[in-house]
N, C-alpha and C positions, 0 to 999 in steps of 0.2 A: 394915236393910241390904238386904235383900232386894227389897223397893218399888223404896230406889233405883237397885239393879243393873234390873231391869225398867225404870226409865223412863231409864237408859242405854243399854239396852241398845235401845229401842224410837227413842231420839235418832241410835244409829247407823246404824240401822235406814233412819232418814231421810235421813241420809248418803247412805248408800250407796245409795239409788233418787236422787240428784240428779246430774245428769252433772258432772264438773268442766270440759270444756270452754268451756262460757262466762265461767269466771272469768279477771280481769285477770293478769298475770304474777306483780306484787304479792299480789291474790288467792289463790291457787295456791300460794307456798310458805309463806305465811301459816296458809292449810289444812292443808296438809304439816307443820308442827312445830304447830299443834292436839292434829292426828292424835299426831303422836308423843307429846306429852304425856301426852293420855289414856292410849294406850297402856302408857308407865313405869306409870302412877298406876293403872289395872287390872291390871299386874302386880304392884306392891306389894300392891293388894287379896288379889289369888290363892293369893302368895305366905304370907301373912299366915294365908288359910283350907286352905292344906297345911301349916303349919306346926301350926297347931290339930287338924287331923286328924291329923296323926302324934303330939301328943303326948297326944291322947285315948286312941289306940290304937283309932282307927274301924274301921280295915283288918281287924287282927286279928279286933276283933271281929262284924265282918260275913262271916268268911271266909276272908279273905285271907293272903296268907301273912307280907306286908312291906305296906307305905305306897304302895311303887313298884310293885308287881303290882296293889294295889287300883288305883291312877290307870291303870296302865298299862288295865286292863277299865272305869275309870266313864267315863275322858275319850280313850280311845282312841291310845292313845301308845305310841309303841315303848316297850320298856324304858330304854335310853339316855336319852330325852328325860325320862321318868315320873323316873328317878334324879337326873337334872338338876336338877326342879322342887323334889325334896326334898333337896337339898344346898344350893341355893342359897336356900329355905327356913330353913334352920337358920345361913344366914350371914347374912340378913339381922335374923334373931331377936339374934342375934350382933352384930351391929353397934351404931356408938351411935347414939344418940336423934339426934343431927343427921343423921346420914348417913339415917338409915330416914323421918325428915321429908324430908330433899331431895327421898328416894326417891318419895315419896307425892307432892310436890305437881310431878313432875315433870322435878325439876331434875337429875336424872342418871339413870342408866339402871340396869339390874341388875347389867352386866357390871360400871359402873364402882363402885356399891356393892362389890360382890366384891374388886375393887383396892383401895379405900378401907379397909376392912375388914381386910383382910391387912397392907393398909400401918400401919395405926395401931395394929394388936396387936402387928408388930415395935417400933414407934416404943415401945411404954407398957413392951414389955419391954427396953429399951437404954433409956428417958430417963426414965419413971414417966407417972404419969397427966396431970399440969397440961401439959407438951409434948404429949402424944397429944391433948390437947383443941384446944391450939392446931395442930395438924397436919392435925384433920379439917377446922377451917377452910378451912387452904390445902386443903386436896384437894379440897372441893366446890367452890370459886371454878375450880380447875383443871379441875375435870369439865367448866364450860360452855366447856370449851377445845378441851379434847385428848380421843382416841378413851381405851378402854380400855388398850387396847397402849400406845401412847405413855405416859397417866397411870401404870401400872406403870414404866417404864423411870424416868418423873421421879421417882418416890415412893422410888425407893434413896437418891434424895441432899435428900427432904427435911429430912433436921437439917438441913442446910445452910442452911435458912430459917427454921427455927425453934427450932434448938438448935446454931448452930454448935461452940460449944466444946466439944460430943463429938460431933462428926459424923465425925469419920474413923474412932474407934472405933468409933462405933456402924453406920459404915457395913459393919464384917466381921461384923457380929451379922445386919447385913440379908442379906449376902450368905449367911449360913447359915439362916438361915431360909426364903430363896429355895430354894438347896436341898432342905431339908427338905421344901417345897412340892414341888418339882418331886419328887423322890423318893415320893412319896405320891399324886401324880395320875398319873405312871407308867404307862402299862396298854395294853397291843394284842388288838385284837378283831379275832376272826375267824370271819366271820359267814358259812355255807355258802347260797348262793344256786341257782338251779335250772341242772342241767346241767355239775355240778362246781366251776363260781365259785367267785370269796370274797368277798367285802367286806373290804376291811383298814383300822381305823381303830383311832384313838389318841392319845396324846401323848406323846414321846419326852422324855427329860430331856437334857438338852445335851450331856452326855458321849455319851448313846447318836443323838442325833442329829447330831454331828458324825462318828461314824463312818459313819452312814447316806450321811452327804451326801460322805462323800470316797471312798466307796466306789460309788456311783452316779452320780456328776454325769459324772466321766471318761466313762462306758459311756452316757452319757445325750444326750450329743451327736448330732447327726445322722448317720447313716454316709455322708454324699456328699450331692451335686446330687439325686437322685436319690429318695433318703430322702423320704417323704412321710407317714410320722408325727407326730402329733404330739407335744408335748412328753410328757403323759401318757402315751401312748403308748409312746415311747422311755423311760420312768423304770422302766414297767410292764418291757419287755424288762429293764432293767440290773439290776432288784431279781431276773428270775430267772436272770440271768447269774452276777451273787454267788450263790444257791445253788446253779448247775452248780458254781462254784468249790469253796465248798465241801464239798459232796458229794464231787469229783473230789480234794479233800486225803487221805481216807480217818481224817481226825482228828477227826471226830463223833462224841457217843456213840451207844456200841449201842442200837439199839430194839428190845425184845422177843429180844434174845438175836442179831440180827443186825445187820450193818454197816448203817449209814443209807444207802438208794437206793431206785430208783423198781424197780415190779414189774409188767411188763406181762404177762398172761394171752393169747392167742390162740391162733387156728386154724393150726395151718402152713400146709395146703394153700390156706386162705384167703390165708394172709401170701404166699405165692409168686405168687397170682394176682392181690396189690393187694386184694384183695377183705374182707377179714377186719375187723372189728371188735377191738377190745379192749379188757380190764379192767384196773384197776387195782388193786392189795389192798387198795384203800380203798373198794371196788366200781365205781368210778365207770368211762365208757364212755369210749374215742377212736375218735375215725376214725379208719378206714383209712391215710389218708394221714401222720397226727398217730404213726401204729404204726411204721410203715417209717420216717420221720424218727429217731423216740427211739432204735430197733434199732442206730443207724449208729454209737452214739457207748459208748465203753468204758466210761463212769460210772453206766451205765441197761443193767441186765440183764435182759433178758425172758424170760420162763418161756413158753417154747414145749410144747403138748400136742396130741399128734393127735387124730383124728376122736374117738374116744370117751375124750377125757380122759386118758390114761396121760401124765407127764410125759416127752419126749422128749428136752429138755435146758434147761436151767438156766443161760445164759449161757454158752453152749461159749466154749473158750479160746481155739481157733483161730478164731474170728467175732472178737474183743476185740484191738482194736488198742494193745497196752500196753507195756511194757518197754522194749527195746532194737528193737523197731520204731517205736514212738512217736517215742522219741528222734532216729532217722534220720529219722522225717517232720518235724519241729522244726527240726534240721539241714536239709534240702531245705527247704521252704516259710517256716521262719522266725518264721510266722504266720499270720493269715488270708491264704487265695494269694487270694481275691475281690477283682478289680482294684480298686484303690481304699481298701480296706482295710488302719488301721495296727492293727487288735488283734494284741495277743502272743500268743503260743501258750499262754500259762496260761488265756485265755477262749477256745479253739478247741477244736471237738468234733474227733476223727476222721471221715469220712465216706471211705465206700466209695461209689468212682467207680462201678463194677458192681455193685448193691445185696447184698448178702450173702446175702437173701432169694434172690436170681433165681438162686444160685450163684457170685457174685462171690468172687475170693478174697481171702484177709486176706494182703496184701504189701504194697511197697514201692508196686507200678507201678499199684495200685489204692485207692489211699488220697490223701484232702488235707487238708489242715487248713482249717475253717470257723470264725469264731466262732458265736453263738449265732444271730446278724442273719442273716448270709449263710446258715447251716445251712438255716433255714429257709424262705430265698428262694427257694435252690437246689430244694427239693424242690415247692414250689409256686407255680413261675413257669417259663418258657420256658427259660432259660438249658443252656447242656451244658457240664460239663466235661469233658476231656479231657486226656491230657499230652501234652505238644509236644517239640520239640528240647530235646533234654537232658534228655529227662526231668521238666522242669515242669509246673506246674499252668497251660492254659489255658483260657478259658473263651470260649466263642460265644455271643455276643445272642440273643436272638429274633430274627426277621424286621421286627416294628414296631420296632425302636429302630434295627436295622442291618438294612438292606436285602441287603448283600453279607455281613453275620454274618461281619467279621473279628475271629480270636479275639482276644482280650485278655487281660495278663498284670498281676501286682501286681507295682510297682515299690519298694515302702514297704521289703519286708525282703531286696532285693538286696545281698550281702554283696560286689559287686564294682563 
């Protein structure tokens, strides 16, 4: 085996010092599904020799602590991927004798063994073994069809092709086992990157991703003409729009013996000057500008400490725009007052018009309601609010958008 991994390995070798541009169009995708070929068929190989190294117990015994830590150091692999190699390993040992042929010479892919595979162990357990044999049939004629995604979606309703007379029973057997599935691959990772990031990945099961999705698609929209996010971008705001929400419920549990919020550490005299840095009780740093934003809003308490440390206050009440003055700003603004803007007031931070920090006071005539979007436009773009006639929230452009910088008002939560 070895030999012939080496004179494939030195075949693709040659490949790959040949340019494809000379080849005919014909040529070229010809080349293309080659490639692919080989490809399946040196994964099946790999496959085949992780699946033998795990059940030698190589790893261990070289060290290691798991299969997937040893791959993760011999072939240089994230964890994820290394855990990957050896699940899909033990599916395809798993699998039958046709499917792991297709596999080998080709004819379907890993992902689509994995479909295969799921599909024909529901099938054997709703119809017995002679229907699952006739089912892996249809599935590999299917594989030269259909992607993975799709061959799973058909594979619910193959009795219907090969065992109709319990196909409607057996199709609520499929549907629990589906579940089952989805219940067991389940899992959110959250992976700390340089500078406070995260990486957030995963696989949602339907129930928990249909709440994701009706909870953030609303918030996920553009906020105006204007909005120059992109979609990513805007999904990235609405996911942490729902934890201002609910953070700001006060119906989370306790952590460590205190109500769930955010904890910022600074300088005062720093914070008054704009100047100051902060921490977070998870250590991690904000800017300056990122400090005096979070201060503005009653769901995020800062632990302010003077020059040498002593704590000076803890969220003073009179800073914290809450109760029966919240309410009255609700009543006035409605919602976001940022022209343009229909959010409700359940995603609107308070923000103080005269920064709190610089000695702004906590009232009626000094307060608006932002949501999360505007919150943070506001504090890092040209714009000024101010209140106008009657006591409204107005707001003035920059000089490059509006030359004469006339103010503008939200029309979205006018109650007359």
């Amino acid at each position: 085996m070895i030999d012939e991994l080496v004179r494939a390995e030195s075949a693709v070798a040659t490949c790959t010092d040949t340019a494809a541009w000379p080849l005919s169009e014909h040529e070229l995708v010809a080349a293309l599904d080659a490639a692919h070929r080989l490809e399946q068929r040196l994964a099946a190989v790999k496959l085949a020799l992780v699946r033998e190294v795990d059940g030698r117990g190589t790893a261990v015994a070289q060290g290691a602590s798991s299969t997937v830590v040893w791959l993760r150091e011999r072939l240089r692999l994230t964890i994820p991927a290394a855990r990957r190699l050896v699940d899909l390993a033990a599916c395809v040992d798993a699998a039958p004798t046709a499917v792991r042929g297709a596999l080998a010479a080709g004819a379907v892919s890993l992902e689509q063994a994995r479909v295969i595979t799921d599909t024909v162990s529901t099938v054997q357990s709703a119809a017995g073994p002679q229907v699952a044999d006739k089912a892996v049939g249809v599935l590999v004629d299917w594989a030269g069809q259909f992607d993975p995604t799709l061959l799973r979606k058909l594979g619910t309703r193959i009795l219907d092709h090969v065992a109709p007379d319990i196909a409607d029973a057996a199709a609520r057997a499929a549907l629990d086992a589906e579940a089952a599935r989805a219940a067991r691959d389940r899992h959110l990772t959250l992976s700390e990157q340089t500078n406070g990031r995260l990486r957030l990945s995963g696989t949602l099961d339907a129930e928990a991703a249909a709440l994701l999705r009706a909870a953030i698609d609303p918030l996920s929209a553009p906020a105006g003409p204007d909005d120059n996010r992109c979609a990513g971008q805007r999904r990235h705001d609405a996911l942490a729009d729902v934890c201002r929400l609910a953070l700001r419920t006060g119906e989370l549990p306790d952590s460590g013996g205190d109500p769930a919020q955010i904890v910022v550490t600074t300088n005062y005299d720093g914070l008054t000057r704009q100047l100051s840095t902060g921490v977070l009780d998870i250590g991690l740093h904000l800017t300056p500008d990122t400090v005096r934003r979070l201060a503005c809003d009653a769901a995020i308490l800062p632990a302010v400490l003077g020059g040498t440390g002593q704590v000076l206050d803890v969220g003073r009440q009179r800073r914290l725009i809450t109760g029966p003055l919240r309410r009255a700003l609700v009543l006035r603004d409605g919602g976001c007052a940022f022209p343009g803007c229909d959010r409700p007031p359940r995603w609107c931070d308070a923000h103080h018009i005269h920064h709190w920090a610089d000695g702004g006071p906590t009232n009626l005539n000094n307060a608006v309601l932002l949501c999360g979007h505007h919150h943070r436009h506001l504090h890092y773009s040209d714009w000024v609010v101010q209140l106008g006639d009657e006591g409204r929230p107005e707001f003035v452009p920059p000089a490059w958008l509006d030359p004469d910088q006339l103010p503008r008002r939200n029309h979205y939560h006018r109650r007359t």
